[in-house]
C-alpha positions as CSV (number, residue, x, y, z in Angstrom):
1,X,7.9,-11.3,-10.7
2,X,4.8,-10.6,-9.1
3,X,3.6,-6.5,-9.3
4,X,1.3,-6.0,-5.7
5,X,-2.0,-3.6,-4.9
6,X,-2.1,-3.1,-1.3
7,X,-4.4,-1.4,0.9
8,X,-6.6,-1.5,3.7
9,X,-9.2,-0.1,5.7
10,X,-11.8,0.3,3.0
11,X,-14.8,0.7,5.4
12,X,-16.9,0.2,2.7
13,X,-15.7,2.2,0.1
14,X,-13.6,2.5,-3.3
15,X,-11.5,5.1,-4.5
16,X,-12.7,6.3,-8.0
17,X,-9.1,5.6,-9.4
18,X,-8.8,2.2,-8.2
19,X,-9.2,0.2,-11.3
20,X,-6.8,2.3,-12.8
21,X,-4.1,1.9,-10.3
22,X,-3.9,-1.6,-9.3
23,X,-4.6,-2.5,-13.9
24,X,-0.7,-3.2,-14.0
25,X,-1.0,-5.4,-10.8
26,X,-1.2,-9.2,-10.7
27,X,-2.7,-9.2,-7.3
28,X,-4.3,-7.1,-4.8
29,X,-3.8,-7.6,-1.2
30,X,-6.2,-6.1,1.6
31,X,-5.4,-5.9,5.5
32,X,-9.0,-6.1,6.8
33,X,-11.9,-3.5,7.0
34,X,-13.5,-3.8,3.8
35,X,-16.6,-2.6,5.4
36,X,-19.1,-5.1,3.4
37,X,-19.0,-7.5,1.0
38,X,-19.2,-5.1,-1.8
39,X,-16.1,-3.8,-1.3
40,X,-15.2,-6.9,-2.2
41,X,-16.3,-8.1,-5.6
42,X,-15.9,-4.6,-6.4
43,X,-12.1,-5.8,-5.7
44,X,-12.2,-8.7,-7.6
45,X,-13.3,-7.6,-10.4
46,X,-10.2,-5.7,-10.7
47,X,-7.8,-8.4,-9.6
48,X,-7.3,-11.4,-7.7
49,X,-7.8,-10.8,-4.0
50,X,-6.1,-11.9,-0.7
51,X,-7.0,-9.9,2.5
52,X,-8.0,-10.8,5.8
53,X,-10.9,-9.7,8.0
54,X,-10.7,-6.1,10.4
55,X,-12.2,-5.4,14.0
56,X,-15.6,-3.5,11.8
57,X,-16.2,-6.4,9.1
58,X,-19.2,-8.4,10.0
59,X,-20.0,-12.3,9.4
60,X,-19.7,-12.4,5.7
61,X,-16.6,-11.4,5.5
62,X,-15.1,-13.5,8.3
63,X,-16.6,-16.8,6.5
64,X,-14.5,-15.3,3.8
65,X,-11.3,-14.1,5.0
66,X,-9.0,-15.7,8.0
67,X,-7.5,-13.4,11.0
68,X,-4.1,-14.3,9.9
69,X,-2.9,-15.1,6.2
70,X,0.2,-16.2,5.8
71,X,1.8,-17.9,2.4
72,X,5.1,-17.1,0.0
73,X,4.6,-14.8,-3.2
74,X,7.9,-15.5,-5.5
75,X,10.4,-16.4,-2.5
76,X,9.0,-14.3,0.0
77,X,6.7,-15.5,3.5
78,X,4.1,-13.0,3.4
79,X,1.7,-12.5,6.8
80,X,-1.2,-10.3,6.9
81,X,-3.5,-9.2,9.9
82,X,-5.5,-6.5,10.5
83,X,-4.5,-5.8,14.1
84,X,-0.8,-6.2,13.8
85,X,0.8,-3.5,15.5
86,X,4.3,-2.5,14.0
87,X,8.3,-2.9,15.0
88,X,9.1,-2.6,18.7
89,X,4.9,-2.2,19.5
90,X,3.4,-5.3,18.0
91,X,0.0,-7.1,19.2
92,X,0.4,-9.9,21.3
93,X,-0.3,-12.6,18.7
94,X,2.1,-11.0,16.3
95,X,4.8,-10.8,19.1
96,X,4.6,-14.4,19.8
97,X,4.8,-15.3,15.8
98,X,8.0,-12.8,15.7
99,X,9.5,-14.4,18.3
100,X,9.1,-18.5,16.8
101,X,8.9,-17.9,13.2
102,X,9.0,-14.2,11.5
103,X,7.8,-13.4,7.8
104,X,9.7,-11.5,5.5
105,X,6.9,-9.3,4.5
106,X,4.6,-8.6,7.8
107,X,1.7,-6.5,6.9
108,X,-1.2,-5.1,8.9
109,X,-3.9,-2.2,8.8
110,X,-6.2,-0.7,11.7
111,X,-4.1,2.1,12.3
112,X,-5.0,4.4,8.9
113,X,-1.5,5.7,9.5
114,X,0.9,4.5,6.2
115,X,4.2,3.3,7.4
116,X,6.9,1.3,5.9
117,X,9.5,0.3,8.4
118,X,12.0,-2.4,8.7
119,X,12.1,-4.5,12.0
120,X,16.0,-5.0,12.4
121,X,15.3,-7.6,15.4
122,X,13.5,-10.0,12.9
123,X,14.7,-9.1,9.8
124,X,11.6,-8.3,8.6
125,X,9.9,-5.8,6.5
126,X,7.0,-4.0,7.6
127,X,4.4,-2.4,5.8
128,X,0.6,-0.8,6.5
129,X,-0.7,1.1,3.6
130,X,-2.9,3.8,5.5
131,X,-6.5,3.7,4.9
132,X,-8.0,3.9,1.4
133,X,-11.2,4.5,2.1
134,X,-13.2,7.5,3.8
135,X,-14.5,6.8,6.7
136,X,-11.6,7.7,10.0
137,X,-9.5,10.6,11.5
138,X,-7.1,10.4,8.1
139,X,-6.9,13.6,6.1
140,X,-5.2,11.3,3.1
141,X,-6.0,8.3,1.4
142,X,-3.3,6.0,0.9
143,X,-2.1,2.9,-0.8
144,X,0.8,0.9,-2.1
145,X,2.0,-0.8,-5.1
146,X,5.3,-2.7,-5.1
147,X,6.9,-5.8,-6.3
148,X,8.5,-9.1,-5.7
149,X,10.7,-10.2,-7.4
150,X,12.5,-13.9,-6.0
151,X,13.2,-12.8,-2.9
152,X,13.5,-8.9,-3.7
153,X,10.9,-7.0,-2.6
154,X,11.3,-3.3,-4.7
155,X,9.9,-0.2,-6.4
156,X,7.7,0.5,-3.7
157,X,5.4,3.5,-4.6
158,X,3.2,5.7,-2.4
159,X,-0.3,6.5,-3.7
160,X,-2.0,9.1,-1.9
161,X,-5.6,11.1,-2.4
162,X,-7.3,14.2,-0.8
163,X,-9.9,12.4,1.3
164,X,-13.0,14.7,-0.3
165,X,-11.6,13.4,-3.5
């Protein structure tokens, strides 16, 4: 059983109450726009880290952090990417990767909009957690925490913030 952070679109900042709710998490995932390096290590100093780069992160964290990331947590294939689109409107790259081999867990970012959907035509979960940082058009800040468990993928819970907070 593995307990997941997730968030995204950081742009440089952390949310005052991060520590405290990703402590009970084995892992935090990230999908892209941390905004600088910073961001981070402040991260991993909470918890292991897998993310992968967003359209705004510069050099450093591109040397870091792949485009795609795709791997198995428990019994589930896991992809991440930034620019990822969602069911019926995916990018192109994703669209290709849906059509010869789709995940069970697709997550993306870029859009600061929170959505959890599930892609009937792939079979495939979808998640973006929002934007949790403070910096874009979203009046929120978001985030998710969840688990999988084998292949089980449950007890997914929204976390959400007043952006001035």
């Amino acid at each position: 059983m593995r307990k997941i952070g997730l968030l995204s679109d950081t742009h440089g900042s952390l949310h005052s109450e991060l520590e405290r709710i990703f402590k009970d998490c084995d892992e935090i995932w990230h999908a892209g726009d941390f905004g600088n390096f910073s961001t981070v290590e402040g991260l991993r100093k909470i918890k292991p880290l897998r993310g992968v780069y967003g359209n705004i992160d510069g050099t450093d964290i591109r040397m870091e952090f792949p485009e795609f990331l795709r791997f198995s947590c428990e019994q589930v294939d896991v992809l991440i990417t930034h620019i990822g689109g969602y069911p019926g409107n995916y990018a192109p790259a994703v669209k290709q990767i849906m059509k010869v081999n789709p995940p069970m867990l697709f997550i993306s970012g870029h859009s600061h909009i929170l959505k959890v959907m599930h892609d009937k035509k792939h079979n495939c979960l979808h998640m973006n957690p929002g934007a949790a940082g403070s910096s874009g058009f979203h009046k929120v800040i978001t985030m998710l925490r969840f688990i999988i468990e084998g292949k089980t993928i449950k007890d997914l819970e929204v976390i959400e913030f007043p952006r001035n907070a």
